[in-house]
N, CA, C and O atoms as a printed pandas DataFrame, in Angstrom:
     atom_number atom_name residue_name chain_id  residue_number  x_coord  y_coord  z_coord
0              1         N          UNK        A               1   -4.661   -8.913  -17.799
1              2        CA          UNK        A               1   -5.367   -8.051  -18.721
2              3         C          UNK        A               1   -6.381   -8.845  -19.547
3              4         O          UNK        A               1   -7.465   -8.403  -19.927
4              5         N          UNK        A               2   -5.873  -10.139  -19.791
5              6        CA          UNK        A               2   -6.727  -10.927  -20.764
6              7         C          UNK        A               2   -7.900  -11.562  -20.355
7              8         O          UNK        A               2   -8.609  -12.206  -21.128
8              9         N          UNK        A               3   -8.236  -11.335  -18.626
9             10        CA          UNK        A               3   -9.334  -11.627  -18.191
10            11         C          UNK        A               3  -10.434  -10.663  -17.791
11            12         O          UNK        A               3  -11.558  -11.067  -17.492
12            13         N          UNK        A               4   -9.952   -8.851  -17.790
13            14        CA          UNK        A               4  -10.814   -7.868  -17.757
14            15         C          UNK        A               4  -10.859   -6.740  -19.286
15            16         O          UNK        A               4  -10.192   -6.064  -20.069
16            17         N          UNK        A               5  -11.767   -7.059  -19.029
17            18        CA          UNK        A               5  -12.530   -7.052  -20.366
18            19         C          UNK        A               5  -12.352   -5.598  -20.390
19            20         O          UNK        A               5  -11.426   -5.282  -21.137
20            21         N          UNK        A               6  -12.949   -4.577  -19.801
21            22        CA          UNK        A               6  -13.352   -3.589  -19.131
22            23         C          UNK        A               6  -12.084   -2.840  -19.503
23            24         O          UNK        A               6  -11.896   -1.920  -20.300
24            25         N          UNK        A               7  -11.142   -3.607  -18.564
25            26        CA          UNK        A               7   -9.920   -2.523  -18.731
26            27         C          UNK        A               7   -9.035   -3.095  -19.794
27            28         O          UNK        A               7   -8.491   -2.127  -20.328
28            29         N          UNK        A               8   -8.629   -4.207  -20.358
29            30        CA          UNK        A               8   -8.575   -4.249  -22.238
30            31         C          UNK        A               8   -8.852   -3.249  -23.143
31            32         O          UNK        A               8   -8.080   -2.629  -23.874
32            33         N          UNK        A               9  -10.451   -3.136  -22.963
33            34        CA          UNK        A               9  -11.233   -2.273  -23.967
34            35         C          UNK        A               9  -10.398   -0.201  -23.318
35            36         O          UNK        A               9  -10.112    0.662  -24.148
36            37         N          UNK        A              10  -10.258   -0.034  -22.000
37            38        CA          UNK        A              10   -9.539    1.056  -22.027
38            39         C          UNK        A              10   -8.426    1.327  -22.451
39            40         O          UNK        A              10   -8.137    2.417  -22.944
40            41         N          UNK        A              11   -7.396    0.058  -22.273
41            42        CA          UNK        A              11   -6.049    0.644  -22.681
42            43         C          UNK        A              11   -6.089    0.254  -24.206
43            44         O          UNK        A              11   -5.000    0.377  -24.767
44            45         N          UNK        A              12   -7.122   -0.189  -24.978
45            46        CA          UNK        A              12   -6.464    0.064  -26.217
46            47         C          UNK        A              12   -7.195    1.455  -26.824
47            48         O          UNK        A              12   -6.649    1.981  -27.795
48            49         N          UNK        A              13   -8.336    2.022  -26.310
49            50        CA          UNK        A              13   -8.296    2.992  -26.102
50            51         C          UNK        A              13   -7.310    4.360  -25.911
51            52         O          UNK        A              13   -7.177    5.320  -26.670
52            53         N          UNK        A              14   -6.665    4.073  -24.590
53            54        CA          UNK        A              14   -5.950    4.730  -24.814
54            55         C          UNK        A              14   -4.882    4.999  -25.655
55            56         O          UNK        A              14   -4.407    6.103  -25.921
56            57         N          UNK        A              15   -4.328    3.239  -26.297
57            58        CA          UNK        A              15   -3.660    3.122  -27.442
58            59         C          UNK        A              15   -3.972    4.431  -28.922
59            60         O          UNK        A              15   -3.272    5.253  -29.513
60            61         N          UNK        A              16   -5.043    4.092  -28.973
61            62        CA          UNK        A              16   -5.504    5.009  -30.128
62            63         C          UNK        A              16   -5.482    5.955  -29.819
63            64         O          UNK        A              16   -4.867    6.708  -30.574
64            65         N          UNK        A              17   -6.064    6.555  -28.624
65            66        CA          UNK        A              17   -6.232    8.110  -28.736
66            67         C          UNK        A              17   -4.752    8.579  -28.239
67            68         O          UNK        A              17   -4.501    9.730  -28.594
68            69         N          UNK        A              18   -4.126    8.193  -27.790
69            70        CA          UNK        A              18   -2.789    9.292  -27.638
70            71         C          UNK        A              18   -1.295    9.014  -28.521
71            72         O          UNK        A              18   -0.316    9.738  -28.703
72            73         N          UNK        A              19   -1.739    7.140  -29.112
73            74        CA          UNK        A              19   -0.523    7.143  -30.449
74            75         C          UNK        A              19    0.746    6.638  -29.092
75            76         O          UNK        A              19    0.776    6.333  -27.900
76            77         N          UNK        A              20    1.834    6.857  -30.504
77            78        CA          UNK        A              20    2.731    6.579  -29.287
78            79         C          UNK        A              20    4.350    7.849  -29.546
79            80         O          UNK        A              20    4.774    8.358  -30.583
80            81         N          UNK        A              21    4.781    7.948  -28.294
81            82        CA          UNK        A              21    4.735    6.827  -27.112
82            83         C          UNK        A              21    3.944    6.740  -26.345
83            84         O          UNK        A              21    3.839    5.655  -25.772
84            85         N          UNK        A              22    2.866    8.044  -25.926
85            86        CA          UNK        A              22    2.431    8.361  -24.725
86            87         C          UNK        A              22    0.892    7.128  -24.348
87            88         O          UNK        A              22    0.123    7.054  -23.389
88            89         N          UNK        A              23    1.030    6.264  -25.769
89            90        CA          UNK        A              23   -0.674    5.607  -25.194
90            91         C          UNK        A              23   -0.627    4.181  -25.289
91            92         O          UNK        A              23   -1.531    3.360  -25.441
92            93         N          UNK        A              24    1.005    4.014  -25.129
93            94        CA          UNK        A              24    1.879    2.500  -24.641
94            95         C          UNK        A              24    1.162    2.366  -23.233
95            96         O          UNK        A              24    0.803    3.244  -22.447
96            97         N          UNK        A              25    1.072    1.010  -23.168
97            98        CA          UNK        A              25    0.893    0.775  -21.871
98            99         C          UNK        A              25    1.572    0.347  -20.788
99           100         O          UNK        A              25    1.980   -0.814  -20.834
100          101         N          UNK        A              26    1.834    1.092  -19.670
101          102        CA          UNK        A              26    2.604    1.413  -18.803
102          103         C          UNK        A              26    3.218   -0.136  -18.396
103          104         O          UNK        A              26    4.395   -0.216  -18.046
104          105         N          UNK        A              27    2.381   -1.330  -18.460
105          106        CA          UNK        A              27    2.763   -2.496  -17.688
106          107         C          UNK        A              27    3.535   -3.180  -18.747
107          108         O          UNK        A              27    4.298   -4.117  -18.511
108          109         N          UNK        A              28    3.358   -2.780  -19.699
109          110        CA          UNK        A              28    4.195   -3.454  -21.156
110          111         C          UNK        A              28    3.533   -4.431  -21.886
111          112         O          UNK        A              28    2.668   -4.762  -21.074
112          113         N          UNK        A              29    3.366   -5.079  -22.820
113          114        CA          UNK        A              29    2.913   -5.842  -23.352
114          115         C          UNK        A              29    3.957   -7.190  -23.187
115          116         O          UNK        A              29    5.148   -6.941  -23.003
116          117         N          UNK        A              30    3.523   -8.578  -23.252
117          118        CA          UNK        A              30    4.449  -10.078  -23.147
118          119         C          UNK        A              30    4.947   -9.868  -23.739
119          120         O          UNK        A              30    6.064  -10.318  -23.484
120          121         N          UNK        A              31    4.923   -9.156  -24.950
121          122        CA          UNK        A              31    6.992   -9.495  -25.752
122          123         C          UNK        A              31    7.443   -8.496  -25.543
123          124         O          UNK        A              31    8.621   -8.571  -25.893
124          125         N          UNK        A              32    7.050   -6.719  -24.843
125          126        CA          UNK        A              32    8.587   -6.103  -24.411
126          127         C          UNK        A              32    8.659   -6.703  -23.062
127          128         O          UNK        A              32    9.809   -6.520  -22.662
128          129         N          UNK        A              33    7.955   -7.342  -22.167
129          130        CA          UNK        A              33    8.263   -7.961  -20.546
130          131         C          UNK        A              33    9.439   -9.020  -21.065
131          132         O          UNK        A              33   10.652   -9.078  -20.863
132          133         N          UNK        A              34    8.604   -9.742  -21.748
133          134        CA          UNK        A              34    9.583  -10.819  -22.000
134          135         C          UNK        A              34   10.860  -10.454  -22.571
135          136         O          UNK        A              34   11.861  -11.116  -22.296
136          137         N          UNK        A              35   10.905   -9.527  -23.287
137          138        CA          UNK        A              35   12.741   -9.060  -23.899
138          139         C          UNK        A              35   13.371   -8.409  -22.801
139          140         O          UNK        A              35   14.518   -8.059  -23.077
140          141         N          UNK        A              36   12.998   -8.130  -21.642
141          142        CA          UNK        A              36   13.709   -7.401  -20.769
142          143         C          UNK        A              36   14.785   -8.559  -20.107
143          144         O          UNK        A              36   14.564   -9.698  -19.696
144          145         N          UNK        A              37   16.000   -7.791  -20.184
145          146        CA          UNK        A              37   17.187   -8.849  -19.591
146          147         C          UNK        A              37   17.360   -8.447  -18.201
147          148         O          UNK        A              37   16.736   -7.410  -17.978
148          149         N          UNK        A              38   17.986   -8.899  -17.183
149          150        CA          UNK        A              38   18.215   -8.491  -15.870
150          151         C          UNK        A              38   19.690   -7.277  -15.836
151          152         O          UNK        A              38   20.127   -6.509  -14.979
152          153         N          UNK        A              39   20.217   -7.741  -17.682
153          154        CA          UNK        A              39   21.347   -6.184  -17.856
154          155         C          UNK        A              39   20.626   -4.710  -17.676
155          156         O          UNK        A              39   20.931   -3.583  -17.285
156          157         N          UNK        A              40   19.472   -5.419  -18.209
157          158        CA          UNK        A              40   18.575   -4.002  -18.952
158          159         C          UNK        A              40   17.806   -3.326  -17.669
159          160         O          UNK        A              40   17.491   -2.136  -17.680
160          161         N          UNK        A              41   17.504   -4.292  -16.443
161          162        CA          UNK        A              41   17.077   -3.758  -15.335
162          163         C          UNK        A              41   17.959   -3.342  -14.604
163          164         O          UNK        A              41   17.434   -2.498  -13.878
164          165         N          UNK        A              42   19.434   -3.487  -14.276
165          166        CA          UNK        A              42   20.437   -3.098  -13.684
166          167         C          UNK        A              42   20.709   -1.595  -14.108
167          168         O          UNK        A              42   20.736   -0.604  -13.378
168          169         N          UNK        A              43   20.889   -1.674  -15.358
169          170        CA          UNK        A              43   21.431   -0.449  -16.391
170          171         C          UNK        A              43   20.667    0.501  -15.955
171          172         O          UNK        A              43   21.251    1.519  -15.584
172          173         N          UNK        A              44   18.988    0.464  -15.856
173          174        CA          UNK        A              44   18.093    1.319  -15.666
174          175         C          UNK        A              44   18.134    1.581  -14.284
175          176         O          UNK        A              44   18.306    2.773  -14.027
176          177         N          UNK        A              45   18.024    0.790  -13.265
177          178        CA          UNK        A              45   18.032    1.358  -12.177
178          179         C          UNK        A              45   19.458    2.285  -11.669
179          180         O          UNK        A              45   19.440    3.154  -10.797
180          181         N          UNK        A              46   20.734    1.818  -12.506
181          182        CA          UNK        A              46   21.452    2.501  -11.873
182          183         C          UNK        A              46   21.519    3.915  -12.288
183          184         O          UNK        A              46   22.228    4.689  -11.645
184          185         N          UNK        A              47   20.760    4.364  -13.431
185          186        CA          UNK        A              47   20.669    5.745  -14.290
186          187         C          UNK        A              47   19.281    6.286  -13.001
187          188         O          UNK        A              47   19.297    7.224  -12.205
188          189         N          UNK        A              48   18.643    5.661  -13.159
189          190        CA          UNK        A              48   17.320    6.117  -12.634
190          191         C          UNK        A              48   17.225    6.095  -10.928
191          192         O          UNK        A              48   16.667    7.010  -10.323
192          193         N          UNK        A              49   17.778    5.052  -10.308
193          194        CA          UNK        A              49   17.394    5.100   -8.776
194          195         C          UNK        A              49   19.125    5.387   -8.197
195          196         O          UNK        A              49   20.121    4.698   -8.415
196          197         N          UNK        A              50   18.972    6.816   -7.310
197          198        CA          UNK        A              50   20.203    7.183   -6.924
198          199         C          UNK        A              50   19.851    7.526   -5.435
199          200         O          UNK        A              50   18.771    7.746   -4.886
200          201         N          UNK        A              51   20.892    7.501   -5.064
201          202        CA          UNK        A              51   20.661    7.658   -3.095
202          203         C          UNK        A              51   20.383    9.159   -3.053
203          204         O          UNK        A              51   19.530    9.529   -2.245
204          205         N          UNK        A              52   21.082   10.214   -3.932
205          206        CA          UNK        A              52   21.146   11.361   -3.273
206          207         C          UNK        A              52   19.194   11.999   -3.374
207          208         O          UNK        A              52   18.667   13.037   -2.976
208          209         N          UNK        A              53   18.577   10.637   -4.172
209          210        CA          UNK        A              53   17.123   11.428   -4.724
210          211         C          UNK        A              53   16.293   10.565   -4.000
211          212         O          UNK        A              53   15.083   10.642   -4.214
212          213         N          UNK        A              54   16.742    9.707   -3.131
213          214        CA          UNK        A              54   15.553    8.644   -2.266
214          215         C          UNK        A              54   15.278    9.275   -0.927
215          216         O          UNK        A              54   16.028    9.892   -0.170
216          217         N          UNK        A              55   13.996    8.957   -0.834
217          218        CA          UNK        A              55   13.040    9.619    0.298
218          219         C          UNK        A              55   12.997    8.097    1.025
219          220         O          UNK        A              55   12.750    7.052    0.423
220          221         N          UNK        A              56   13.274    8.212    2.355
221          222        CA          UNK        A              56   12.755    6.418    3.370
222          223         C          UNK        A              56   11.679    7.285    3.799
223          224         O          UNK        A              56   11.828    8.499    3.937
224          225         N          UNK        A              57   10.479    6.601    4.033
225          226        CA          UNK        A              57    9.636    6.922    4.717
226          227         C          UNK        A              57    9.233    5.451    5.954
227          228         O          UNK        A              57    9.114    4.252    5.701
228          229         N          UNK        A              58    9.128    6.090    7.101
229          230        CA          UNK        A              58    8.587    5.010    8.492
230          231         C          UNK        A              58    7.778    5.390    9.084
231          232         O          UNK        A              58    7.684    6.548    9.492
232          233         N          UNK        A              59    7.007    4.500    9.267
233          234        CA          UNK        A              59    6.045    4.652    9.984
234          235         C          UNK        A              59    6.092    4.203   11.484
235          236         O          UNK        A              59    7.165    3.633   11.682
236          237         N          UNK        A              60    5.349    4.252   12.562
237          238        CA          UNK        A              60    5.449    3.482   13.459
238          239         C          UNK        A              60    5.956    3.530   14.825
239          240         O          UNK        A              60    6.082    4.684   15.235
240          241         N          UNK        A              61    6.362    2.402   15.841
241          242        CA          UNK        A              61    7.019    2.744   17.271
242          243         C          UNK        A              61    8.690    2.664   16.511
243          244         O          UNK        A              61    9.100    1.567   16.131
244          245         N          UNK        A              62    9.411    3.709   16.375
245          246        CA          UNK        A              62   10.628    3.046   15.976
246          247         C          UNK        A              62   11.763    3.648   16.527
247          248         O          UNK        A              62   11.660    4.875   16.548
248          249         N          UNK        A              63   12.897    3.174   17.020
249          250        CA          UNK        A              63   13.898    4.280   17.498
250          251         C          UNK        A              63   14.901    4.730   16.177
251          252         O          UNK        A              63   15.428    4.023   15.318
252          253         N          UNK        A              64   14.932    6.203   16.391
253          254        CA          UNK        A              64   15.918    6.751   15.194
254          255         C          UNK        A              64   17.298    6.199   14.703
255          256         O          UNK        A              64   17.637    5.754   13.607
256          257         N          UNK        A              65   18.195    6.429   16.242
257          258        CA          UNK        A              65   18.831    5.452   16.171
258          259         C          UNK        A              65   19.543    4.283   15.339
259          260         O          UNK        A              65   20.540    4.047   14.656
260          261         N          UNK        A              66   18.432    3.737   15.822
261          262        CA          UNK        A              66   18.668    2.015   15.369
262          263         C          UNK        A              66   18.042    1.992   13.612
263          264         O          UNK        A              66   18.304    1.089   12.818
264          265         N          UNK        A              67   17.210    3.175   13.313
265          266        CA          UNK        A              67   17.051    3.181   11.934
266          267         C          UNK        A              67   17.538    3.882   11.394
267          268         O          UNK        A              67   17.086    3.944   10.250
268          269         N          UNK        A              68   19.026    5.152   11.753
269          270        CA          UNK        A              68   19.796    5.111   10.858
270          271         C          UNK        A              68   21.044    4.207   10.489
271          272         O          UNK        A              68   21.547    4.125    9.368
272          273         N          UNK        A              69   21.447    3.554   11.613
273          274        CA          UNK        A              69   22.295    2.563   11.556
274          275         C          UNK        A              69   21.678    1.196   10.695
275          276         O          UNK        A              69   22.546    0.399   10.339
276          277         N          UNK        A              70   20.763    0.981   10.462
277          278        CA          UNK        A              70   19.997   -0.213    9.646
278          279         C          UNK        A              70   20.418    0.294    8.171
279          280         O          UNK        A              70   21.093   -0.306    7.335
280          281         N          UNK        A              71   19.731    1.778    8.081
281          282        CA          UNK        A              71   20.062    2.500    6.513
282          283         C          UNK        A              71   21.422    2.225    6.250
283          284         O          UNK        A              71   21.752    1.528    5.291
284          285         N          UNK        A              72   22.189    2.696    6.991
285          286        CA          UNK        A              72   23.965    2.779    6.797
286          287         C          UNK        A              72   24.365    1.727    6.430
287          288         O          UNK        A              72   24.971    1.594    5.366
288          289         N          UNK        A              73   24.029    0.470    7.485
289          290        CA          UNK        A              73   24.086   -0.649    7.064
290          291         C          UNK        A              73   24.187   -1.067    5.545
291          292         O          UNK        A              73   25.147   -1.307    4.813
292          293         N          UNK        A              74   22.547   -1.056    5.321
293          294        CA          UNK        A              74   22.436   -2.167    4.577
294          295         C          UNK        A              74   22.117   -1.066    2.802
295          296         O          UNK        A              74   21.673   -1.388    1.701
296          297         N          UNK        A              75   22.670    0.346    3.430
297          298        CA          UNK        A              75   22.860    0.948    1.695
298          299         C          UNK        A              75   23.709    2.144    1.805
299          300         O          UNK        A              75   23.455    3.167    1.169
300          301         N          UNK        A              76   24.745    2.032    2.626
301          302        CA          UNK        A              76   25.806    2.896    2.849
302          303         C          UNK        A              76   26.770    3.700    1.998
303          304         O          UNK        A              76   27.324    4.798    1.936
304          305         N          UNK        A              77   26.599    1.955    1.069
305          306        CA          UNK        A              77   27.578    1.827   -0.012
306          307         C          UNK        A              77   27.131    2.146   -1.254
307          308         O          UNK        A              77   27.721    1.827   -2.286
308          309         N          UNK        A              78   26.186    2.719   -1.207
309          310        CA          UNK        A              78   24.867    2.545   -2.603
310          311         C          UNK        A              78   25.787    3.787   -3.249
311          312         O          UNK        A              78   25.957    4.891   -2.732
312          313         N          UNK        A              79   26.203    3.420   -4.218
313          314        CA          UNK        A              79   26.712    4.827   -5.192
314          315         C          UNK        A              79   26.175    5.135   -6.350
315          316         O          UNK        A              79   26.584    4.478   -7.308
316          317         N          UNK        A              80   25.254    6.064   -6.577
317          318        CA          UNK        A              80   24.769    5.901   -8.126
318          319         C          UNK        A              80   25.892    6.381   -9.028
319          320         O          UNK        A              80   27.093    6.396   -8.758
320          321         N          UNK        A              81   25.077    6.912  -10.553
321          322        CA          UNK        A              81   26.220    7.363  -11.443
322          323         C          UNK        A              81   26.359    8.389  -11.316
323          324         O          UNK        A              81   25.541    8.992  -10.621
324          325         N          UNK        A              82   27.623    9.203  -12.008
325          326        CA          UNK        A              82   27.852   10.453  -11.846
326          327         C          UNK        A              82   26.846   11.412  -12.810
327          328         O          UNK        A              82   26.045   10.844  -13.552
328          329         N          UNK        A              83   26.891   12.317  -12.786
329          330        CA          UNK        A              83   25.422   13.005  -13.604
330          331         C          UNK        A              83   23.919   13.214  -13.248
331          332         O          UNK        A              83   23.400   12.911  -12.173
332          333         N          UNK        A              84   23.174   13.900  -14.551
333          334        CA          UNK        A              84   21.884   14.011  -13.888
334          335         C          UNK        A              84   21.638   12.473  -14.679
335          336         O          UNK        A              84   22.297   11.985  -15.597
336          337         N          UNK        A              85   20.315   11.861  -13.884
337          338        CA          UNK        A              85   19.661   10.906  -14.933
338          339         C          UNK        A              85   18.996   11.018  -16.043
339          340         O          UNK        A              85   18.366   12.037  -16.326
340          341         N          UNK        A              86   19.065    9.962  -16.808
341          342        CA          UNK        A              86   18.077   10.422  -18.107
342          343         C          UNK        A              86   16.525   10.566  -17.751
343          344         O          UNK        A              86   16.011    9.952  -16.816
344          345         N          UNK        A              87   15.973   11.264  -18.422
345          346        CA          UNK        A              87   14.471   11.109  -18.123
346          347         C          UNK        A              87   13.758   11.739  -19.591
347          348         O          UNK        A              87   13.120   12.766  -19.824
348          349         N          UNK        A              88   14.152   10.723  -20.334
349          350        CA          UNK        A              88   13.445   10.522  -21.781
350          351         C          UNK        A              88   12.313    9.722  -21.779
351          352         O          UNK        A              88   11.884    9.225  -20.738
352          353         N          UNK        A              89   11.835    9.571  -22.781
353          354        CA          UNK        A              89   10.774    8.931  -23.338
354          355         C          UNK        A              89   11.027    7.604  -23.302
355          356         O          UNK        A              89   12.189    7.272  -23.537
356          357         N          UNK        A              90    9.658    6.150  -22.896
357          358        CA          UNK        A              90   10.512    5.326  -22.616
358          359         C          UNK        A              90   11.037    4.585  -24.181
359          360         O          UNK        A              90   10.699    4.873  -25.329
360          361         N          UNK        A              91   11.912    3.619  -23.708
361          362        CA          UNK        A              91   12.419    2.798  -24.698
362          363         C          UNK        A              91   10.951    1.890  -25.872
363          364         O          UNK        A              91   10.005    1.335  -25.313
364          365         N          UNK        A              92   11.043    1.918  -27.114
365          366        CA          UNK        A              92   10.623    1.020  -27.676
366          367         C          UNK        A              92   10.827   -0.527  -28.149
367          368         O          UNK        A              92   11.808   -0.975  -28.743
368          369         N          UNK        A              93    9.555   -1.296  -27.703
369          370        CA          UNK        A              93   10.107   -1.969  -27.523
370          371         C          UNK        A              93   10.281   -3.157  -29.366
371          372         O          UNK        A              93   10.995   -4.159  -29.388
């Protein structure tokens, strides 16, 4: 960010005009990146990324087959949490 000028001058832009939360910037700023723990990425993905809501998409020569047995494989076991997920506003940081 600190080398385009261009898009600096937009997102603080957008800073101002929409306030917050909504005119945070999506990539985060170095001190909420940097406060993020690998608890805090676990925690979130397991609220947020669940098997029963994932789409695989393939492209290509591929046999079905052999790419549902790869899925089974290697996320068979994937259990999210029980419930709907949250889908609030994000965290401040």
């Amino acid at each position: 960010m600190e080398d385009d000028l261009a898009g600096k001058a937009m997102s603080r832009l957008r800073q101002l005009h929409y306030g917050e939360p909504w005119g945070r910037l999506p990539e985060g700023d170095l001190a909420s990146v940097n406060s993020i723990s690998l608890d805090d990425i676990r925690t979130f993905a397991a609220h947020h990324y669940r098997p029963e809501k994932t789409i695989v998409a393939v492209a290509g020569k591929f046999e079905f087959d052999d790419l549902r047995r790869t899925l089974e494989r290697q996320m068979g076991d994937w259990k999210g949490l029980n419930g709907a997920a949250t889908n609030g506003s994000p965290p401040r940081a």
